[in-house]
C-alpha positions in Angstrom: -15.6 25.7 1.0 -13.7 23.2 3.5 -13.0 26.3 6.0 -12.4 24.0 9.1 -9.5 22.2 7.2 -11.0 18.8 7.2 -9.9 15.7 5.5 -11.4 12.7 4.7 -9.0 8.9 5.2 -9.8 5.9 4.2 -8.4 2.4 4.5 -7.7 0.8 0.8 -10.1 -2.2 1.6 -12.9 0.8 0.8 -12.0 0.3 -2.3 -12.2 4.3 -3.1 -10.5 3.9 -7.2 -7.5 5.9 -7.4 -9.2 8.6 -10.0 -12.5 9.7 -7.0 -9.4 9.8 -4.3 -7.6 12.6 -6.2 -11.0 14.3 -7.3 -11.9 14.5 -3.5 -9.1 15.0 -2.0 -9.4 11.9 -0.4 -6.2 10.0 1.8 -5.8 6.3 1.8 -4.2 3.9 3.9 -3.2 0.6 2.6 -3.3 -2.7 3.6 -0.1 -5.0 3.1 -0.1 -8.3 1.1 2.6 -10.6 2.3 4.1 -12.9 -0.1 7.3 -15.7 0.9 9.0 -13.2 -1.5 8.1 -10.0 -0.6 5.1 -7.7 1.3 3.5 -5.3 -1.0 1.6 -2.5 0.0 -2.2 -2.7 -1.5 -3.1 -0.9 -4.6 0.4 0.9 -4.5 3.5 -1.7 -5.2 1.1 -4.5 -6.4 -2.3 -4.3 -8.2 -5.2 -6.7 -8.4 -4.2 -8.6 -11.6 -0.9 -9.4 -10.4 -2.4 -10.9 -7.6 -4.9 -12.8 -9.3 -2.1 -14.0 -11.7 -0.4 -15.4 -8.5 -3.2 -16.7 -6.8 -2.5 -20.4 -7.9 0.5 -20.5 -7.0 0.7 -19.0 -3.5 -2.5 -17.3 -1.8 -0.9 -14.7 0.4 -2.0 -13.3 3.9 -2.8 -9.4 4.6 -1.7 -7.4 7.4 -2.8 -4.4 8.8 -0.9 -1.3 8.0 1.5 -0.6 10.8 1.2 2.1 13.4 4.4 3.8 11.7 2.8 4.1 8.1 -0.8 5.7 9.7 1.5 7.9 11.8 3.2 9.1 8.8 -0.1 9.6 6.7 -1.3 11.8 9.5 2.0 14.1 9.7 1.4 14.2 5.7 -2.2 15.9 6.4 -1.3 17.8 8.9 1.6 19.1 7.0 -1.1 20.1 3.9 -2.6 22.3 6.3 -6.1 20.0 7.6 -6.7 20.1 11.4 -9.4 17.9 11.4 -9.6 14.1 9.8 -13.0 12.0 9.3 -11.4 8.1 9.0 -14.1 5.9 7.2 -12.8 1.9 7.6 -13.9 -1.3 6.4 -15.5 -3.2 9.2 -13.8 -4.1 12.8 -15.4 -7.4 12.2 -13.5 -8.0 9.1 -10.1 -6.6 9.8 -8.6 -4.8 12.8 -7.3 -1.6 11.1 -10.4 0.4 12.2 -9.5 -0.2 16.0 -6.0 0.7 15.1 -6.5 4.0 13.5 -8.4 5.1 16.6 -5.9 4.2 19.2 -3.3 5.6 17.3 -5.2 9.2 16.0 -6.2 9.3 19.9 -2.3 9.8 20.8 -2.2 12.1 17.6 -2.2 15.6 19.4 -1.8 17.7 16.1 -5.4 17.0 14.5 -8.9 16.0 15.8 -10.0 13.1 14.4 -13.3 10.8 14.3 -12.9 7.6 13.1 -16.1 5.8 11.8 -16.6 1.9 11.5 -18.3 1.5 8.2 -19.8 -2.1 9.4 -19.0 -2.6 5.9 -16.8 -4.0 3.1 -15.1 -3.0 0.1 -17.1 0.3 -1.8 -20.0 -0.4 1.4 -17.3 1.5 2.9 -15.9 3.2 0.5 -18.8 5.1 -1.0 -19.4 6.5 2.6 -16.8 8.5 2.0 -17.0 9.8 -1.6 -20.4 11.1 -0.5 -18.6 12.7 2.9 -16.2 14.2 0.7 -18.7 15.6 -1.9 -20.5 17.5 1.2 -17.6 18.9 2.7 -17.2 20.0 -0.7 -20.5 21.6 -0.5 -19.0 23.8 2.5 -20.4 20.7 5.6 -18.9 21.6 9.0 -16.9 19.2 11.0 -19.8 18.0 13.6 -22.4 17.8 11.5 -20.6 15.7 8.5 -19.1 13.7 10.7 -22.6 13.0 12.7 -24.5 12.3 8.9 -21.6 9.9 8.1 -22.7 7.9 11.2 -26.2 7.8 9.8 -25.2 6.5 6.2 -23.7 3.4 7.7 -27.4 1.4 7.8 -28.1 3.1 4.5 -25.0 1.7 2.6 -25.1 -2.0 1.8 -23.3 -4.3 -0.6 -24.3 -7.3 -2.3 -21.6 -9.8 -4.2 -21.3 -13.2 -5.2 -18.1 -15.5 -5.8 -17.3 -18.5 -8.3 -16.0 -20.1 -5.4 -15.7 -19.9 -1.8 -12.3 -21.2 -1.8 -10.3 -18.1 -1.0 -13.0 -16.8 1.8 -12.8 -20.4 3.9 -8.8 -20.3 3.2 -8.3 -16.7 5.0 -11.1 -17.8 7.7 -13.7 -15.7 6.9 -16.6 -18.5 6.7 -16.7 -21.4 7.8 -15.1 -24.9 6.1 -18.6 -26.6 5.7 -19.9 -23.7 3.9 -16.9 -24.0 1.7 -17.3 -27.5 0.6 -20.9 -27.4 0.1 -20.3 -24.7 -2.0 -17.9 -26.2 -4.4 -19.8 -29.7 -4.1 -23.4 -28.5 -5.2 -22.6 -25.7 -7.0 -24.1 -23.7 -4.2 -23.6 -19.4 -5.0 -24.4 -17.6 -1.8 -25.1 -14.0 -2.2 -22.8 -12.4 1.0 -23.5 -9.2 2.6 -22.6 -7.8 6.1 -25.2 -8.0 8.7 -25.5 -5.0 11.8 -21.9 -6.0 13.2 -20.2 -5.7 9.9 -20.0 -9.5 9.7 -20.4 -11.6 6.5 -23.2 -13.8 6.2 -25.1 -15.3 3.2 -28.0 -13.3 2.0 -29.6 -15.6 -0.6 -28.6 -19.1 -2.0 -28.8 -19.9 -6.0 -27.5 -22.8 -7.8 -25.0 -21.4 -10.8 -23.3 -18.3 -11.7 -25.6 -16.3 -13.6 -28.7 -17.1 -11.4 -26.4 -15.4 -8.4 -25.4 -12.4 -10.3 -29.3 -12.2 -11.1 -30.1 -12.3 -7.5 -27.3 -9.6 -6.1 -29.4 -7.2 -8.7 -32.6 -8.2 -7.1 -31.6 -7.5 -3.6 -29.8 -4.3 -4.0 -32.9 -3.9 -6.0 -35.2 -4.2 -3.1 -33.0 -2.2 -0.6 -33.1 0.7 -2.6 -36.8 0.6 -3.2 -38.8 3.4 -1.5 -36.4 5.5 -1.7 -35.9 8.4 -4.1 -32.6 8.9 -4.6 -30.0 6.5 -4.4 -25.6 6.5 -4.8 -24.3 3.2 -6.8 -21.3 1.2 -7.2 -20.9 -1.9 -9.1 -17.6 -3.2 -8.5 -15.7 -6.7 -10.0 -12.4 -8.6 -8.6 -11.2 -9.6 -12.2 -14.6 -10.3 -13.6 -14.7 -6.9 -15.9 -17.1 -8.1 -18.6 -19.7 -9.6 -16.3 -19.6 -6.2 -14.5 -20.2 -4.1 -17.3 -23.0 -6.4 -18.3 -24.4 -5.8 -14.6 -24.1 -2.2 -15.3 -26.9 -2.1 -18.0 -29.2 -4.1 -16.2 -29.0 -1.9 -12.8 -29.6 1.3 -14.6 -32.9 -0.4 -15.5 -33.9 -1.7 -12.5 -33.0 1.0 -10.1 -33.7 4.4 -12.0 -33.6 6.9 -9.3 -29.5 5.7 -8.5 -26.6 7.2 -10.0 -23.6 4.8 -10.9 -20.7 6.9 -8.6 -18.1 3.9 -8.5 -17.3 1.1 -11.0 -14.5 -0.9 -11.1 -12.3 -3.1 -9.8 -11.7 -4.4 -5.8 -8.4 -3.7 -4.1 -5.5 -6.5 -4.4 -6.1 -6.8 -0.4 -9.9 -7.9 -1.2 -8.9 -10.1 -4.0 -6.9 -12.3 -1.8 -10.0 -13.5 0.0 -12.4 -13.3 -2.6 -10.5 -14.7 -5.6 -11.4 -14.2 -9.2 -14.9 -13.9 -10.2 -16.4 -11.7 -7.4 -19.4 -9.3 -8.9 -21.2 -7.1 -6.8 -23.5 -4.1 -6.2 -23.2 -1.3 -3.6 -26.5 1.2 -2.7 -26.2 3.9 -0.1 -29.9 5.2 0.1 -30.5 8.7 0.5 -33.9 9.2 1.9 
């Protein structure tokens, strides 16, 4: 059905799991986790458990992937035969890879490109992409998929909470007062990204399970009024509180379909630290 030889890239802060890229035919990107020892390149040389395992020892810094590795990822699609390329990224807000890919797929004369800011994190990104992929797959032409992918991005939104905040105010992505009132009162913010693709804090509880109780409740009420909805409920080493979660949001929002579970990337991890549960809903109205 894909008669204009399209592909769909992603970064691997989307978060895509390894088994939904090779159904879909989808190409990832990965981030790089620099240790003193060693970089790593996410998801590929160094999974999420590793890191975690690490993590009190030595809390490494990302990197964008460099212009040499997206070059390369593009020759490999062209060389399969695609002409065109839909790029979905995590958010310009939250790393610069998006802004990156464009400059460099806009010197890239063999295929046409259109590169798409999620405004989003993790599977908020990511499961823009599975459903791109799944209507290309239903025979979508290049301008029109690449024009509804546009109009998923206010229609996908993730909701998470941490057991600390530690690892977010360590890589700078909030600030250090929210940090330490955070660890001092016990203080769970549930974090989303707003318009820009910035994170901010949703809701407020005090304790764990009352904050995994309140990311059900708001993706919850985003995905109320609509009819049909695409989920994900994802975990960064917090597997049995995420399965848990799974039970409870088939209940609470019936008209979604579970497309993702699993487990954030190793780049993610970094900046979340262990214990992050979340839930992603991309309406379809």
């Amino acid at each position: 059905m894909n008669k204009e030889k399209i592909a769909i890239l992603v970064d691997s802060g989307s978060d895509v799991p390894p088994e939904l890229l090779e159904r879909h035919h989808i190409f990832m990107i990965p981030l790089k986790i620099l240790f003193n020892e060693g970089e790593y390149l996410d998801g590929l040389t160094i999974d999420a458990s590793e890191v975690y395992r690490r993590l009190p020892f030595e809390i490494p810094k990302t990197s964008l992937p460099d212009g040499e590795q997206i070059t390369s990822i593009l020759d490999r699609i062209y060389e399969e035969g695609y002409r065109k390329v839909l790029a979905i990224c995590i958010s310009s807000s939250l790393s610069g890879t998006c802004n990156m890919l464009r400059l460099i797929c806009e010197e890239y004369e063999n295929l046409e490109c259109h590169v798409v800011d999620s405004k989003n994190i993790s599977i908020g990104s990511g499961i823009i992409a599975v459903r791109a992929a799944q209507l290309l797959e239903e025979g979508m032409g290049f301008e029109e998929l690449c024009r509804k992918t546009e109009e998923m991005i206010p229609n996908s939104k993730v909701f998470f909470c941490l057991k600390t905040l530690e690892y977010l105010q360590k890589g700078g992505r909030i600030g250090k007062v929210a940090a330490f009132l955070g660890s001092a009162i016990s203080l769970k913010p549930v974090i989303s990204c707003n318009e820009e693709g910035a994170y901010y804090a949703v809701a407020k509880s005090i304790g764990r399970n009352p904050s995994i109780k309140k990311v059900l409740e708001l993706a919850q009420k985003f995905a109320e009024g609509c009819p049909k909805a695409m989920l994900a409920v994802m975990h960064g080493d917090a597997a049995e509180e995420a399965e848990a979660l799974i039970s409870e949001v088939k209940k609470k929002i019936p008209q979604g379909i579970i497309a993702v579970r699993g487990q954030i990337s190793p780049a993610l991890g970094v900046h979340t630290g262990p214990g992050l549960v979340g839930i992603c809903v991309l309406k379809e109205c």
